[in-house]
Legacy VTK file of the C-alpha trace (Angstrom):
# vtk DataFile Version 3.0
C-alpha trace
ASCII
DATASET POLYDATA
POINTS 460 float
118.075 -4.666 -42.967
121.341 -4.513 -44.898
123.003 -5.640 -41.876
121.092 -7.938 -40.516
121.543 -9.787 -44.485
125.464 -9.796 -43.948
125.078 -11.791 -40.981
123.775 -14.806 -42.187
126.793 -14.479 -45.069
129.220 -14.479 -42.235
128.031 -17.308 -40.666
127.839 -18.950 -43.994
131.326 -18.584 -44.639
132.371 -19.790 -40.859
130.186 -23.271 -41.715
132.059 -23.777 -44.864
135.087 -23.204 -42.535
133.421 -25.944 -40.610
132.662 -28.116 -42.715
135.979 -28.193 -44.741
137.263 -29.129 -41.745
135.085 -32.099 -41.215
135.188 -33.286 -44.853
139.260 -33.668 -43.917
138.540 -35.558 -40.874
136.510 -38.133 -42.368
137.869 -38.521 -45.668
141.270 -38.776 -43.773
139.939 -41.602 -41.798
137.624 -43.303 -43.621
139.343 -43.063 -47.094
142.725 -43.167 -46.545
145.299 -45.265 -44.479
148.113 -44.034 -42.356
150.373 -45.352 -44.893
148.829 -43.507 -46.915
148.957 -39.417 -44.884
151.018 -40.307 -42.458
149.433 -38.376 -39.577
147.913 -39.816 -37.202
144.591 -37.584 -36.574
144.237 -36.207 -40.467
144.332 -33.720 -41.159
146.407 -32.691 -38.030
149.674 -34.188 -37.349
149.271 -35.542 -34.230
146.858 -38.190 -32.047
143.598 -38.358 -30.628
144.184 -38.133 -26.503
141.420 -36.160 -24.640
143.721 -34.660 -21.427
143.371 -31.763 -19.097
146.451 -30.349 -17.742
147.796 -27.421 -15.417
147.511 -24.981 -17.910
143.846 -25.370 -18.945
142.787 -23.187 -15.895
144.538 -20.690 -16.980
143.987 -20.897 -20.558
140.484 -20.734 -20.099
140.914 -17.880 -17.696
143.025 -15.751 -20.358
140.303 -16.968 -23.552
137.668 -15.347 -21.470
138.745 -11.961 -20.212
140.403 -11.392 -23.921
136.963 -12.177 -25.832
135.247 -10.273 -22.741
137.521 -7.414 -22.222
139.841 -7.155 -25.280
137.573 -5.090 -27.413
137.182 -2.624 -24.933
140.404 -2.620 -24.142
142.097 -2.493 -27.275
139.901 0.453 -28.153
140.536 2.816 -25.572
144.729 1.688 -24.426
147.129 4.607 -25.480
148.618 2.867 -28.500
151.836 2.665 -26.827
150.808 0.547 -24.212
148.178 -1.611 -26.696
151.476 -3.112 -28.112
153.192 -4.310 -24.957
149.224 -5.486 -23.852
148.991 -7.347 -26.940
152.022 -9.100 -26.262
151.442 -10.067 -22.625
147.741 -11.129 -23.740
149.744 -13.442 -26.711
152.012 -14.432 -24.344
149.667 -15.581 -21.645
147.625 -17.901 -24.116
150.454 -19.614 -25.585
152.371 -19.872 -22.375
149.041 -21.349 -21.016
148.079 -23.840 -23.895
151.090 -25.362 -24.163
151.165 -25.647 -20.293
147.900 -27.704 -21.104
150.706 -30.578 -21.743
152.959 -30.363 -18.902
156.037 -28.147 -18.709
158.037 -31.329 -20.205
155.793 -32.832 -22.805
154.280 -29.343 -24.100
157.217 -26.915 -23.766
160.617 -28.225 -22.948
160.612 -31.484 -24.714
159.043 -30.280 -27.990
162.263 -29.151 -30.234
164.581 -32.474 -28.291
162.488 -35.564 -29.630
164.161 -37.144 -32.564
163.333 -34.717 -35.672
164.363 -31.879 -34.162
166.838 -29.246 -34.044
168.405 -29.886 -30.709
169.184 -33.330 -31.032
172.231 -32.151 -33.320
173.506 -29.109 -31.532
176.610 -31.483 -30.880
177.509 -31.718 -34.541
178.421 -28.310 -34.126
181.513 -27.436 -32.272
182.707 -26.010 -35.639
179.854 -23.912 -37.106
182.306 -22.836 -40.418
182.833 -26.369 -41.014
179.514 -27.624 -40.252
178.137 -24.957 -42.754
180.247 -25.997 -45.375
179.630 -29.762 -44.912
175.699 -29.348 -44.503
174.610 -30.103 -47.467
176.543 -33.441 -47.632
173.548 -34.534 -44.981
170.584 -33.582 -46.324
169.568 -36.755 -48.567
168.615 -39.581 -46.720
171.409 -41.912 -47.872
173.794 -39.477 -46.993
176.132 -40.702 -44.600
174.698 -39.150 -40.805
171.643 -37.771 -42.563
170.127 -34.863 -40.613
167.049 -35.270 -38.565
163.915 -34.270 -40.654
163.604 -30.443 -39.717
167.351 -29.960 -39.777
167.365 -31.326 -42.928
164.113 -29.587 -44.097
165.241 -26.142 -43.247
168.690 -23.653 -43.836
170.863 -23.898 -41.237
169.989 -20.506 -39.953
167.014 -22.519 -38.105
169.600 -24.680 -36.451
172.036 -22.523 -35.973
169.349 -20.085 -33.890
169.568 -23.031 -31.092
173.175 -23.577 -31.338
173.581 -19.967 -30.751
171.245 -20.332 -27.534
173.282 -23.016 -26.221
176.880 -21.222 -26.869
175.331 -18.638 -24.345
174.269 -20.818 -21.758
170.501 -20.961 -22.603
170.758 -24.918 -23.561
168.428 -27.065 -23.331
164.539 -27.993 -24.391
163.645 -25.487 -21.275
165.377 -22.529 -22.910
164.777 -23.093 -26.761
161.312 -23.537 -25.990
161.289 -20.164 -23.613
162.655 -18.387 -26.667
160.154 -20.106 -29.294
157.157 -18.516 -27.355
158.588 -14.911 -26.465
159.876 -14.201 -29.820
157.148 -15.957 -31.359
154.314 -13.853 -29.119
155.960 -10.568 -30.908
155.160 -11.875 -34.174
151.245 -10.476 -33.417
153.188 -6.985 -32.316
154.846 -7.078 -35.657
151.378 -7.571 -37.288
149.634 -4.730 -35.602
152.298 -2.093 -36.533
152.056 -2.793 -39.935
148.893 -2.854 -40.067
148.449 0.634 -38.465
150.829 1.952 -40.670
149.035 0.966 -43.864
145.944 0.608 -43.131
145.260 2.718 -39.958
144.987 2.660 -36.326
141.317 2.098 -36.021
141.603 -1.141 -37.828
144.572 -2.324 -35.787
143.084 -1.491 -32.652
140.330 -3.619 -33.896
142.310 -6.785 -35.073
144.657 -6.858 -31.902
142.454 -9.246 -29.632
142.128 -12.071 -32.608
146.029 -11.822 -33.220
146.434 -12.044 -29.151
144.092 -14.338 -28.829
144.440 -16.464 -32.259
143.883 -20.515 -32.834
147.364 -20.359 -34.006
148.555 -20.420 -30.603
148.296 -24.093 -30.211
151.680 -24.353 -32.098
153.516 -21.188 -32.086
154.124 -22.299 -28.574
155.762 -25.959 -29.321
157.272 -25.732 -33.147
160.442 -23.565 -34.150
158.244 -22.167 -37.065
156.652 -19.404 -34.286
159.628 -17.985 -34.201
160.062 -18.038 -38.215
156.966 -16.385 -38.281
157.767 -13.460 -35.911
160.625 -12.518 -38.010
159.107 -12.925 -40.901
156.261 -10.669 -39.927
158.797 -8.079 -37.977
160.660 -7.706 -41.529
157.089 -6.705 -43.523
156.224 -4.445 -40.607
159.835 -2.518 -40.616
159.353 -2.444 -44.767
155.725 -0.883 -43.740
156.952 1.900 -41.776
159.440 2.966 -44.247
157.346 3.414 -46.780
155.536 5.181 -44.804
157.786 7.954 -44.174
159.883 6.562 -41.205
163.661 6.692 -41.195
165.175 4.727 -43.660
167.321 2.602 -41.573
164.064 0.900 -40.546
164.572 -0.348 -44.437
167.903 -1.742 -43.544
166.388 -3.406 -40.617
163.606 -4.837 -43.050
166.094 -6.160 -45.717
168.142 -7.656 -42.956
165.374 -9.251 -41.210
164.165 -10.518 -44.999
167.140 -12.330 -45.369
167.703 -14.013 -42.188
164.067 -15.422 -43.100
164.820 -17.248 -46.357
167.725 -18.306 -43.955
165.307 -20.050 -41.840
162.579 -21.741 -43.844
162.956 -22.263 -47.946
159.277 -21.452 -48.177
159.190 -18.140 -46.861
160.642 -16.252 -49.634
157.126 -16.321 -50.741
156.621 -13.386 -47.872
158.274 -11.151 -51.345
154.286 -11.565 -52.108
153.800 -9.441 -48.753
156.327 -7.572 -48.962
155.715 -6.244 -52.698
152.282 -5.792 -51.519
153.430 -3.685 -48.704
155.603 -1.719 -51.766
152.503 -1.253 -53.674
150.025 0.411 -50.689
153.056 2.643 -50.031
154.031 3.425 -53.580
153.641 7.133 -52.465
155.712 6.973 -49.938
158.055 4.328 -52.392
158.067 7.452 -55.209
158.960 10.250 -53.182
162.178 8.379 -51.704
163.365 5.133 -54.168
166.525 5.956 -52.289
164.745 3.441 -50.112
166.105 0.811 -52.409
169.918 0.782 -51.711
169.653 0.220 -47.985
166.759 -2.746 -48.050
168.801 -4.212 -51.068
171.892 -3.827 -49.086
170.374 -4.888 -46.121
168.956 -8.437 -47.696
172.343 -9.194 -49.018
174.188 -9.311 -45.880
172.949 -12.784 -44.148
173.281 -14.528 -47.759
176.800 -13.195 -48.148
177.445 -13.890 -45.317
176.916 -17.477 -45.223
177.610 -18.200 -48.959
181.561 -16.347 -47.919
181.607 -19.348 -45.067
180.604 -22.304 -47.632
176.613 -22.659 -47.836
175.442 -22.721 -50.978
171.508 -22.578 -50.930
170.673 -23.028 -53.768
171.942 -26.727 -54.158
170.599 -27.396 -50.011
166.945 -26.589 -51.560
167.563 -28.939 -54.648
168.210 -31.558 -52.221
166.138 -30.168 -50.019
163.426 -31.264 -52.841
164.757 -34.488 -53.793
165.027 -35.725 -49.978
161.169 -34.370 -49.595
160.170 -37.012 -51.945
162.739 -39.549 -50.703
160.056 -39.554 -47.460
156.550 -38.660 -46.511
155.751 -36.316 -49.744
156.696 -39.567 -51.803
153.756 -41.353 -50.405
151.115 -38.457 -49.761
148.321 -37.998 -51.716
148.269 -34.439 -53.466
144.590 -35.126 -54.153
143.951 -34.982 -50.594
146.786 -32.644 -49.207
146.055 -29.455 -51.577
142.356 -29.138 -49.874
143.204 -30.916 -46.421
145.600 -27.998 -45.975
143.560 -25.229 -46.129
140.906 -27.431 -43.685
144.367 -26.976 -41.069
144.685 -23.628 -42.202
141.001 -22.982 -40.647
142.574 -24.919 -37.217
145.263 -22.347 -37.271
143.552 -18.952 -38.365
139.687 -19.561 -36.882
135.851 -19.910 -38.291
136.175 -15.948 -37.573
138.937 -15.356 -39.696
137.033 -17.388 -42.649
134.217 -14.907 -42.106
136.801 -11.781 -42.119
138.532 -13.051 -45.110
134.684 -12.977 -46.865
134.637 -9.523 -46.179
137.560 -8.681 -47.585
137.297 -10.091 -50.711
133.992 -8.273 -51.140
135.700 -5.118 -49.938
138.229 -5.550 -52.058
135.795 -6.785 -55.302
133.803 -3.653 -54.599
136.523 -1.544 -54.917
137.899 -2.304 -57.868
134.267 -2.007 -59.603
134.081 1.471 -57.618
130.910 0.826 -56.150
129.610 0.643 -52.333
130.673 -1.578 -49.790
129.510 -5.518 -50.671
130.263 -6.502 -47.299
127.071 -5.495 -45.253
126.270 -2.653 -43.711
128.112 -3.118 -40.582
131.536 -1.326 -42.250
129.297 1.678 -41.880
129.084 1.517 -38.189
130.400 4.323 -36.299
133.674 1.760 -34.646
135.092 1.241 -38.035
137.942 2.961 -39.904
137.011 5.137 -43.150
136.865 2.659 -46.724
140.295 3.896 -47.775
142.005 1.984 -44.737
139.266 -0.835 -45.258
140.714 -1.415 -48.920
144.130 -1.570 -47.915
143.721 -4.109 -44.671
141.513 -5.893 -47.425
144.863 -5.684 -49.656
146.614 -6.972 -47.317
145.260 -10.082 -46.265
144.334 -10.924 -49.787
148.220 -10.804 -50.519
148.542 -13.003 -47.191
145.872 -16.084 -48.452
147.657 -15.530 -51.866
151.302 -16.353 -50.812
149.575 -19.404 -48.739
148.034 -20.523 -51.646
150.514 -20.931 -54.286
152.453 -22.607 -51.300
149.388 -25.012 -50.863
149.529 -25.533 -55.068
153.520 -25.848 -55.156
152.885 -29.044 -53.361
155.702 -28.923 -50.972
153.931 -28.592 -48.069
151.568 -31.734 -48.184
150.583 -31.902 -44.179
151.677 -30.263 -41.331
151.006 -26.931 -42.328
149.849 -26.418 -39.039
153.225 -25.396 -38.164
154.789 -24.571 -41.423
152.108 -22.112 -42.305
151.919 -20.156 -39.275
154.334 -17.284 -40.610
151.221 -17.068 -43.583
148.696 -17.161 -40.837
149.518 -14.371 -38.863
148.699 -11.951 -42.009
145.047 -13.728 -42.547
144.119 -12.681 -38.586
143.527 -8.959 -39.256
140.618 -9.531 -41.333
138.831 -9.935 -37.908
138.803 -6.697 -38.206
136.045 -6.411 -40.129
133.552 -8.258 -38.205
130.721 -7.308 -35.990
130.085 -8.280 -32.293
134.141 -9.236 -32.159
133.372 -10.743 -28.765
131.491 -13.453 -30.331
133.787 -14.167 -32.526
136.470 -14.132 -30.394
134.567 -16.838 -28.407
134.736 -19.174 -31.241
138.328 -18.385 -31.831
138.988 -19.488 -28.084
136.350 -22.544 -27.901
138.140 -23.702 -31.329
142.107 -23.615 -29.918
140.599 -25.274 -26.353
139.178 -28.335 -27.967
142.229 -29.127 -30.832
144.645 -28.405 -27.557
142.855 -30.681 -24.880
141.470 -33.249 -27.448
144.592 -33.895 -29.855
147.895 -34.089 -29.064
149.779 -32.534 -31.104
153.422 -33.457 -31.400
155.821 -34.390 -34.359
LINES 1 461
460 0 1 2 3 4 5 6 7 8 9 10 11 12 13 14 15 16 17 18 19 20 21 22 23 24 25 26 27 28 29 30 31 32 33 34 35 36 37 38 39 40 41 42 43 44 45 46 47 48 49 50 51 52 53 54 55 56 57 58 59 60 61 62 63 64 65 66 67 68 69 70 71 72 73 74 75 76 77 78 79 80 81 82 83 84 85 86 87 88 89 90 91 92 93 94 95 96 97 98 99 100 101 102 103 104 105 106 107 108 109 110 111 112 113 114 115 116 117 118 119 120 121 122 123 124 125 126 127 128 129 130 131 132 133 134 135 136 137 138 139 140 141 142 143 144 145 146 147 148 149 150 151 152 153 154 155 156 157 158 159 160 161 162 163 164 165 166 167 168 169 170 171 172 173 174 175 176 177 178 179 180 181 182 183 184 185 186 187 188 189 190 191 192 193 194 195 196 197 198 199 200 201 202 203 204 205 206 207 208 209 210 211 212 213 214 215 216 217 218 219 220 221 222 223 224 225 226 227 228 229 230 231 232 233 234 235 236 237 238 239 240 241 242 243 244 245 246 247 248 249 250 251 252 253 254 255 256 257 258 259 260 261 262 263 264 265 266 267 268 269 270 271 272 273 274 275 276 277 278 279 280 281 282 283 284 285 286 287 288 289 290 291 292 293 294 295 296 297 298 299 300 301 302 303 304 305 306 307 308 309 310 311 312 313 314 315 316 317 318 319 320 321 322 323 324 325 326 327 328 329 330 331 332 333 334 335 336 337 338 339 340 341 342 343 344 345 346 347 348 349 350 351 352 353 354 355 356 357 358 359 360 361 362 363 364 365 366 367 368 369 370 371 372 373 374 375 376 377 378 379 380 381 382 383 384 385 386 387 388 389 390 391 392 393 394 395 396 397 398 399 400 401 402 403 404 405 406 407 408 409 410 411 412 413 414 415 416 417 418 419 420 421 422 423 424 425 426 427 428 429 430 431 432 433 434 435 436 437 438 439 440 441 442 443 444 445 446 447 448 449 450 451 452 453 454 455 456 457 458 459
């Protein structure tokens, strides 16, 4: 009886999910302007255009053997071959969504149109001097302003594509080949950490909804899929240090830390992750603070590094902030924005992960009072992992909606968080984990990414 009660509270909390979504929709059209969002389909960036394409086949081929088979097969794969799976299976559904679009409108024309990064690779023969000079760009009366992402982001973003093209790998073809593969490791980054922390069991159990999540729809066409796989690759390196793998994996994490505050302003808020990450392995943390000096170390070399050639980041965010409400965020409604952006947040994550995320703040509630399980009886069923490893994946996530929170209250990121939130997204998907009959649920997760891919288009 117990668990047929916590089913009805799981679908409770995917109709909310549902319905916060709606509420965006038709407030966004039917209270507002575009003058006033500036998006064309609120609360998506993008435009209504129902399309098939040549990679819907295949997408809908890949949604249903992952929802049929993954389970199964993420249960019972030797965990060394569950990793390369999981990025194949991540691979396959973003390769074959943004396929849905053509090969030139859905992958190699995505970072050329006129916001982007490669529409400046050009301005940089000289990377020194174009360092030093990049902040003389950023405001919108500066004389050649940067495009709107280049100007949004630290040059590290831009300087990723530049890079590319120095090697021969120009082009929209090649950036956007790179945006997918690095991006599809971000859900390989995911599952180590959580295995470390939290356990295998649990991993094993999240690793079809981060192969197979909603997200998918735009780690495969914005820049910020990549962000988000190093982002996530630095917390998982920090996870297996603490615990007990070889230090340099610390210096990897520090590194990795830094080039990511090198890439978007916003995600120095993963120091929420990572100090959560600190705090589940505080064991691990008190047995070796040696620990310290080579992640320190390790997250001062990409900001030395480019302070040494003439980038000062600190004043590129100031003006970073004062060109952001030059434009769009001048004119968008933070009324709207700091609600509509967790309704995009459910286009990105999933109805299942609203329904994990339930879970785990029970799980989490109930531990701290010390009691039983508030989730339902199904964490008692023989395919989960023991309540230890429950409270930390619980931990975990809960850090993960609380770093995309305070960025939804900072109001700097009023719309498109569809893209800019992905790096916060992929540490929301393992509370999947929790859920019963994950083949349903990853149904919904694959019914959801078909219709936003074939019914909105969804460019910037």
């Amino acid at each position: 009886m117990t668990r047929l009660r916590s089913v009805p509270r799981d679908l409770y909390a995917a109709a909310a999910a549902v319905l916060l979504v709606a509420a965006a929709i038709l407030v966004g059209r039917h209270v507002y302007t575009y003058d006033d969002l500036i998006v064309g389909w609120p609360p998506l960036l993008g435009r209504w255009d129902p399309h098939l394409g040549p990679g819907t086949p295949a997408a809908v081929l890949v949604a249903t053997a992952t929802a049929a088979y993954g389970p199964a097969v993420a249960a019972r794969l030797p965990w060394r071959a569950l990793l390369p799976a999981a990025w194949g299976a991540a691979m396959a559904w973003t390769w074959s969504l943004a396929l849905i679009d053509g090969w030139e409108r859905g992958v190699a024309g995505r970072l050329t149109t006129g916001q982007e990064y490669l529409t400046v690779i050009d301005r940089w023969r000289d990377i020194p001097a174009t360092l030093r000079d990049f902040n003389g760009h950023i405001l919108l009366h500066s004389p050649d302003n940067w495009p709107a992402h280049v100007a949004g982001h630290p040059p590290g973003a831009t300087l990723t594509y530049v890079l590319l093209d120095r090697i021969g790998l120009g082009g929209g073809g090649w950036a956007g080949v790179w945006t997918i593969t690095v991006g599809a490791t971000g859900c390989v980054a995911v599952l180590v950490a959580v295995r470390a922390l939290c356990g295998e069991r649990l991993a094993r159990r999240a690793a079809p909804f981060l192969a197979l999540a909603p997200a998918a729809v735009w780690m495969g066409t914005a820049a910020d899929g990549y962000f988000a796989a190093v982002a996530a690759w630095a917390v998982a390196l920090l996870a297996l240090t603490v615990t007990g793998r070889s230090l340099w994996w610390t210096a990897g994490a520090g590194l990795l830390f830094g080039w990511t505050c090198y890439l978007s302003y916003g995600l120095t808020l993963f120091a929420v992750i990572g100090a959560a990450v600190l705090l589940l392995g505080r064991r691990g943390v008190g047995e070796r603070p040696v620990m310290f000096v080579p992640l320190l170390a390790g997250m001062a070399v990409v900001p030395v590094a480019f302070t040494v050639i003439g980038f000062d980041w600190w004043e590129a965010y100031h003006l970073l902030v004062e060109r952001y409400y030059e434009g769009a965020a001048g004119v968008r409604p933070y009324a709207y924005w700091v609600w509509a952006n967790l309704a995009c947040t459910v286009l990105i994550t999933g109805v299942a992960t609203a329904a994990g995320l339930r879970r785990a703040v029970a799980r989490l509630a109930a531990r701290r009072r010390g009691g039983p399980p508030a989730t339902g009886g199904s964490l008692r069923a023989p395919d989960t992992a023991d309540a230890t490893g429950q409270a930390r994946l619980a931990f975990l996530v809960c850090a993960g909606l609380l770093t995309l929170l305070i960025a939804d209250l900072s109001g700097m990121s009023k719309a498109e968080t569809e893209r800019i939130w992905l790096p916060f997204a992929l540490w929301l998907l393992p509370a999947c984990a929790f859920l019963p009959r994950p083949r349903a649920w990853l149904a919904a997760q694959a019914v959801l990414a078909l219709l936003v891919n074939h019914l909105v288009a969804t460019g910037w």
